[in-house]
N, C-alpha and C positions, 0 to 999 in steps of 0.2 A: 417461418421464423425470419426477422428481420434481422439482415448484415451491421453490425453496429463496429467503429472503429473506436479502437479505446482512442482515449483525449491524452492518459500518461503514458510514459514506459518502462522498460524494467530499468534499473536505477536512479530513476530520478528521486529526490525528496518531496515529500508531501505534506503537509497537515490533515487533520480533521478540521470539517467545517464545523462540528458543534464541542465536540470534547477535545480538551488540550493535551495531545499528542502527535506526533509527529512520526514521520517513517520513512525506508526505504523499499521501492517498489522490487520484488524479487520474483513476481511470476502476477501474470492476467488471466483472469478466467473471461471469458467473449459475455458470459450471462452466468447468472448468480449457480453454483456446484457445490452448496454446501448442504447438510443434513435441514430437513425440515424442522427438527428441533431444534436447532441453532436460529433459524427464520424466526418462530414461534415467539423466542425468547426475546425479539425484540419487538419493543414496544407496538403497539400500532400504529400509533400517533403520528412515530418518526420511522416506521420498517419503509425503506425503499423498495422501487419497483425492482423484478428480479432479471428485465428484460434490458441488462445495461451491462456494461463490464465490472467486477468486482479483480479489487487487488488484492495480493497476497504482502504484507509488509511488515519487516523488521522495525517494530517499532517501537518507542520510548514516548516516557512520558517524565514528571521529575522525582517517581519513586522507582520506577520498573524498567526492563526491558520487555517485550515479548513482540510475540506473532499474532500481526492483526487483520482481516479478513473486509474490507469495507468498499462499498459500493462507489463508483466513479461519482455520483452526485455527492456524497460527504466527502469529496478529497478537494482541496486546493493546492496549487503550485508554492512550496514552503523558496522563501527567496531570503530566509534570514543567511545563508550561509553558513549558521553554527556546523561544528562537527557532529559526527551521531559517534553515541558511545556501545550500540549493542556490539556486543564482540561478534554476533556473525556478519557483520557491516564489512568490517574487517578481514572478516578473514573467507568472504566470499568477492568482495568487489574493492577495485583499485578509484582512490578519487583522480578526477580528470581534471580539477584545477579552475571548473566553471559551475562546481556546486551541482556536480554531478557525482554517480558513479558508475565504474563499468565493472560488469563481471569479468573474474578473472578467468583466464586461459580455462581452467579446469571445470568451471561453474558453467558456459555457456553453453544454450540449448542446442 
């Protein structure tokens, strides 16, 4: 297995590169750990490679909040500086003032 270093980190904000929603990074997995049913159910067309880092993210869109699961190639660097509204945003990580955020005291691995 090849060493792969994620491109984000935990806090930072992101987008999707195809669907419009946005997030914050709360945990990396090194290579894709989620159920093969979950894999399945995305398309073929656009299911990415499994051999890359996927993020775990708090993340909104402009109906919802939730927790979204997505591979390092569908993320980009979100550089709107909006605020994020999902309440575990808040009430897990402190903003740093550079459009960031850091986990709090209690949160960190």
């Amino acid at each position: 297995m090849k060493q792969r270093n994620a491109k984000f980190e935990i806090g930072q904000v992101v987008r999707h590169r195809v669907f419009p929603f946005r997030g914050v990074i709360f945990d990396v997995d090194p290579e894709y750990a989620n159920t093969e049913e979950w894999w399945n159910a995305i398309p073929q067309e656009i299911r990415p490679s499994k051999d890359q880092p996927f993020y775990h993210l708090f993340a909104e869109n402009d109906d919802s909040e939730y927790v979204a699961y997505v591979s390092e190639q569908n993320l980009e660097f979100d550089d709107s500086d909006r605020p994020m509204r999902h309440a575990q945003v808040d009430a897990l990580f402190d903003k740093d003032g550079v459009g960031h955020y850091r986990p709090k005291a209690t949160f960190r691995h």
